[in-house]
N, C-alpha and C positions, 0 to 999 in steps of 0.2 A: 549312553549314546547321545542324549540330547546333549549334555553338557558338549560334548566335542562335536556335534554338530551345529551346535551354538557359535562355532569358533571357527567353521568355516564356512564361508562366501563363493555360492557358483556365480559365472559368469561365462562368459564367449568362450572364455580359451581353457575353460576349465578340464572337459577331457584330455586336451592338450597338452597342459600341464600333470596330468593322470599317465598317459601314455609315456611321456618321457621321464616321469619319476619310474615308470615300472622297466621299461630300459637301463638305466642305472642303476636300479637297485638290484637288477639282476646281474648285472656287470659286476659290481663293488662290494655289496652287500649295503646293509642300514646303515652299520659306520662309517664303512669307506666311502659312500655315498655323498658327495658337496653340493649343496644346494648351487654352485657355480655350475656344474653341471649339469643336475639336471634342469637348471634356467637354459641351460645353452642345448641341451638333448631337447627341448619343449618348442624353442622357440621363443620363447619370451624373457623379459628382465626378472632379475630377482625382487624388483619392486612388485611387479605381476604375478609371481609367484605366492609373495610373501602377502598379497592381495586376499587370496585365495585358501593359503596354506599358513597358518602366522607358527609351527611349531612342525618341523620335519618327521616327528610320529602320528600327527596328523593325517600327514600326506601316505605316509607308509600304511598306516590304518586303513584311506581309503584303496588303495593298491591291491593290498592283500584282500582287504571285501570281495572286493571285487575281481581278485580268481579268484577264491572262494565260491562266492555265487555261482562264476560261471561253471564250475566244476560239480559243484550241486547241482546247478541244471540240467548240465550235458548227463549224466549218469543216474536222475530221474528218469529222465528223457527214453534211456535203457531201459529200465527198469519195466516189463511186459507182467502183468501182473499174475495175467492170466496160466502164465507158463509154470513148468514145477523148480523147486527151489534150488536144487545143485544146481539148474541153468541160470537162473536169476541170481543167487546167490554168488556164484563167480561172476558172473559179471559185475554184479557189484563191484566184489573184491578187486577186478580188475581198472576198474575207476577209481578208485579209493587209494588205491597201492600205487599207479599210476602217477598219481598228484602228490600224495606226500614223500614217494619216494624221488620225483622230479627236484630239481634244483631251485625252483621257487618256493617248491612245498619243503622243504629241508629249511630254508631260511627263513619264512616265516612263522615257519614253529620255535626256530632258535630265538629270532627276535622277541616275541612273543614268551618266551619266559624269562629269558636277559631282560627284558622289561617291562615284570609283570608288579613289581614293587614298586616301580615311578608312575608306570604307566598301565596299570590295569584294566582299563578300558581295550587296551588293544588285543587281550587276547580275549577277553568277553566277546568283543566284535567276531574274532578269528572264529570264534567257536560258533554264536552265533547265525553268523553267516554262511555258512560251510557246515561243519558237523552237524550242527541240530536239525538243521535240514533234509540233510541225508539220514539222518538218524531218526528221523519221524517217517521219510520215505520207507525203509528199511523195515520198519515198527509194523504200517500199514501193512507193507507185504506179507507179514509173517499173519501178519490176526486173518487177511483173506486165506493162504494159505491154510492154516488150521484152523479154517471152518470146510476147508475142501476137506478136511481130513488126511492132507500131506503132511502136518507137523503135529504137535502134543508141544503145548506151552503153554505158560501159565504166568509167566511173565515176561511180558513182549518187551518192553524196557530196558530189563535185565539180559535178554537173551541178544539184542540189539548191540548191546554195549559188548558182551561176549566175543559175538562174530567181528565187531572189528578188532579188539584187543588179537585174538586169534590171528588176523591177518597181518597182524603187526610183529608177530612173534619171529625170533631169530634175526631178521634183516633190518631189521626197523633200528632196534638200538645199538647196532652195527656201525650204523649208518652217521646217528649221530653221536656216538665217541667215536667215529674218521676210523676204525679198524679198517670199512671197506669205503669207496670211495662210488662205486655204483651199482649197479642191482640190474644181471643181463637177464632178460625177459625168461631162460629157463629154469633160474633162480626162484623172480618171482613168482613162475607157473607152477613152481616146487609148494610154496608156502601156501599160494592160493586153494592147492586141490586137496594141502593138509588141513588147513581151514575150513573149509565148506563140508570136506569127510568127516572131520570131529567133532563140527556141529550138530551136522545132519546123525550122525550119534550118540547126542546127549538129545536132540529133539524131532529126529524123521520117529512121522506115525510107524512103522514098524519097528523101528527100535526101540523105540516106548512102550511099545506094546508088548517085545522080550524081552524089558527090564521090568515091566511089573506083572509079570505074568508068576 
């Protein structure tokens, strides 16, 4: 991350230039995306652009950060600790599924592995800034949890990593070989309640307690 943040320059109109790259990259995608445009969706020249941004995965890097983050937050934000896990646990899911099943979140996973060979930085960022975040949230929750004695787990990391693959399942890689093209909210509320159910039994305290009894 230092390297590419080495390579670019805030200044005045810098969110400005943030906001109208994330406009056309939602319109066109990464490729179809021309730095003429998003100079002209900004507001500014391509010299003020290229001021700022010297390399258009740069700019896409900071874009997708940045929902990223804000997507991690909002869903923190949710996140009640105090409460028991089928309600926290779908909600989760439902901010999670939310954003990668969304049209930005589709294309910045795509971008992010189309170019993780040139450009590897950008999906370390991607993960970084979004997953890992959520995914320590998620962690935290579980270890409060099973000291309430709602869950039986033994490894929080592992069980973390679980729950989202789980929410991922069926729709997810659907999604991205274009079988289906979007995902109606009964859909996902299908996947999510098979999720959170088949969790909650490899790890809700009483089902642990009937598997090793």
């Amino acid at each position: 991350m230092a390297t590419a943040q080495a390579q670019i320059r805030k200044g005045r109109k810098f969110d400005q230039v943030v906001d109208g790259a994330r406009e056309i990259f939602l319109r066109d995608g990464f490729e179809g995306a021309s730095v003429d445009d998003i100079a002209r969706a900004a507001g500014v020249s391509k010299a003020t652009l290229y001021s700022y941004f010297p390399d258009k995965r740069l700019l896409f890097m900071e874009v997708a950060t940045r929902q990223c983050e804000e997507q991690a937050r909002i869903s923190i934000e949710k996140i009640d600790s105090s409460r028991p896990p089928r309600e926290v646990l779908t909600c989760v899911a439902q901010q999670f599924l939310g954003f990668i099943y969304s049209d930005m979140g589709q294309r910045i996973f795509r971008i992010c592995v189309a170019e993780s060979d040139r450009f590897p930085l950008l999906g370390q960022e991607f993960y970084h800034s979004g997953p890992m975040i959520l995914r320590a949230a998620v962690v935290e929750y579980l270890k409060q949890a099973e000291g309430r004695g709602e869950l039986r787990i033994e490894d929080y990391n592992l069980a973390a990593d679980q729950f989202a693959e789980l929410c991922k399942a069926d729709l997810w890689p659907k999604l991205l070989f274009g079988i289906i093209q979007s995902v109606p909210d009964h859909e996902m509320n299908r996947v999510i309640d098979g999720a959170v159910t088949t969790f909650l039994a490899r790890y809700g305290a009483e089902d642990a307690a009937r598997n090793t009894a």
